[in-house]
C-alpha positions in Angstrom: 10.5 27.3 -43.0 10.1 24.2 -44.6 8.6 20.9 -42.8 11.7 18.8 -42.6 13.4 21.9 -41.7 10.8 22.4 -38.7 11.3 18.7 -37.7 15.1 18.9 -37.8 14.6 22.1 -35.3 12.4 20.7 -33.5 14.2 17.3 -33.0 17.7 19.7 -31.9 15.7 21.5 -29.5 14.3 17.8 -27.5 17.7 16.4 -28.2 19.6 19.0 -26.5 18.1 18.2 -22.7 19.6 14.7 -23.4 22.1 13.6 -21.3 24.9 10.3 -22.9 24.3 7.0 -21.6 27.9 5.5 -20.3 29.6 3.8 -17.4 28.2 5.9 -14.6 24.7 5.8 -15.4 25.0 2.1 -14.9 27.2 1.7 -12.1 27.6 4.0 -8.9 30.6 6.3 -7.9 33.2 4.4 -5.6 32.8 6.3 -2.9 29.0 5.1 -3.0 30.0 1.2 -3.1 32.7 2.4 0.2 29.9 4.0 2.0 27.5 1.0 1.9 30.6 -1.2 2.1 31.4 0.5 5.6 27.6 0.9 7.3 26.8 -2.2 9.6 23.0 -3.4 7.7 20.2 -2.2 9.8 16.9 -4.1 9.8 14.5 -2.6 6.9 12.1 -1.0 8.5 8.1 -2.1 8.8 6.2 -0.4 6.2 3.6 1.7 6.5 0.4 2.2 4.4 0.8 5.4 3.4 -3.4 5.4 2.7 -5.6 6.8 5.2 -8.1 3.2 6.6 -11.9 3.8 5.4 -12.2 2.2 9.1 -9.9 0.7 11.5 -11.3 -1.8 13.8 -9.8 -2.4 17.2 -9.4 -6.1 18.1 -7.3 -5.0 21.4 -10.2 -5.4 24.2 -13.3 -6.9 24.2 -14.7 -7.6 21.3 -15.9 -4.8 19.1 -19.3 -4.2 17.8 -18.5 -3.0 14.0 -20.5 -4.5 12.2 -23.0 -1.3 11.5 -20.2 1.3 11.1 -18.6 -1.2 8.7 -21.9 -1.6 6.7 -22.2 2.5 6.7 -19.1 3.1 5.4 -19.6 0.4 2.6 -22.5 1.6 1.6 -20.7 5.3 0.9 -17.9 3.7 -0.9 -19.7 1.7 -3.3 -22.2 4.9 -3.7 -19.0 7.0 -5.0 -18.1 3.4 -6.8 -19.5 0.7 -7.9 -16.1 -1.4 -8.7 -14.0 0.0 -5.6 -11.8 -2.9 -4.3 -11.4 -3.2 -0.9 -7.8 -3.9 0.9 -8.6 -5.8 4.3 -5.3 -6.0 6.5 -4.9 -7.0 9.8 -2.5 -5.1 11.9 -0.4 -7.1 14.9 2.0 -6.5 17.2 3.6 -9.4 17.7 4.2 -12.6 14.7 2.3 -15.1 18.1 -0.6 -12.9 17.1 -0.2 -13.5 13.1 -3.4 -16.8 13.6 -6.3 -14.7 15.1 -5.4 -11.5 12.5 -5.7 -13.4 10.1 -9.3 -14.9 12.0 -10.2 -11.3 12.4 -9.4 -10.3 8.8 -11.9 -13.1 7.4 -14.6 -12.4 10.1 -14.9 -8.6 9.0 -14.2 -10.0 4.9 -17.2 -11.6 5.2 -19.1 -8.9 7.0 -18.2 -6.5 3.6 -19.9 -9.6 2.1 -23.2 -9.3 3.7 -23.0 -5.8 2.4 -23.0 -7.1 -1.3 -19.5 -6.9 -2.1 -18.3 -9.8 -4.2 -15.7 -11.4 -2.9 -13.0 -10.6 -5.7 -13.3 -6.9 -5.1 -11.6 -7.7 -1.5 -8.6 -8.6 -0.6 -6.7 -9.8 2.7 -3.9 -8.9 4.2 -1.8 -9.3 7.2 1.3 -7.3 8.7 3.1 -7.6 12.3 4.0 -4.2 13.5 5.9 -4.2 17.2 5.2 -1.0 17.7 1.2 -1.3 17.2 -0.2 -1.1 20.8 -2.9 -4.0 19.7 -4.8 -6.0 17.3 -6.7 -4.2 14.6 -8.4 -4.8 11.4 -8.2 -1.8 8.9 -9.9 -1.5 5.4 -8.8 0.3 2.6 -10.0 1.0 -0.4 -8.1 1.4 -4.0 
């Protein structure tokens, strides 16, 4: 077989998985557009970090001594990488709470700080979640 031959073949074969692009594949069915038409909107729901927190700190009660478990679990991260970035969110239960997060947030920022992480590598965040039963502070890393 010759080589245009082989690329013609081959170009049938990729080809014939393809579907047409027409009407439907840009607009929905009907009875989609009557189905959404017809459900009363619910509130979107909170989302949740799907990643697991290097460390969650509890802000809830008194206040919590982290500051060495925070520093160990630094150090292992940035042993496995040097240029891990570090996601810092604050987690409260109600939007009243949404001033001292974000207080808390900073506070354990600049703890990763003292541990040598720049602060570009860190990032803050802050979410409300009613159904959290407290404050707390977790870190992730990316």
């Amino acid at each position: 077989m010759t080589l245009p031959a082989l690329h013609r073949v081959l170009a049938c074969l990729l080809l014939a998985g393809c579907a047409l692009v027409d009407q439907r594949t840009f607009a929905p069915a009907p009875e989609a557009k009557a189905a959404t038409a017809t459900a009363p909107a619910a509130p979107a729901p909170v989302k949740v970090d799907p990643r697991a927190p290097l460390v969650s700190i509890d802000f809830s009660g008194p206040a919590p001594n982290y500051q060495e478990l925070l520093g160990y679990a630094v150090r292992a991260a940035e042993t496995h990488d040097r240029d891990v970035q570090y996601d810092v969110v604050a987690m409260v239960p109600k939007a009243d709470d949404l001033a001292l997060g974000q207080q808390e947030a900073s506070d354990v920022m600049r703890a990763i700080m003292r541990e040598g992480v720049p602060a570009d590598r860190i990032h803050l965040g802050l979410r409300a979640d009613p159904a959290l039963p407290g404050r707390e502070v977790r870190i992730y890393v990316r």
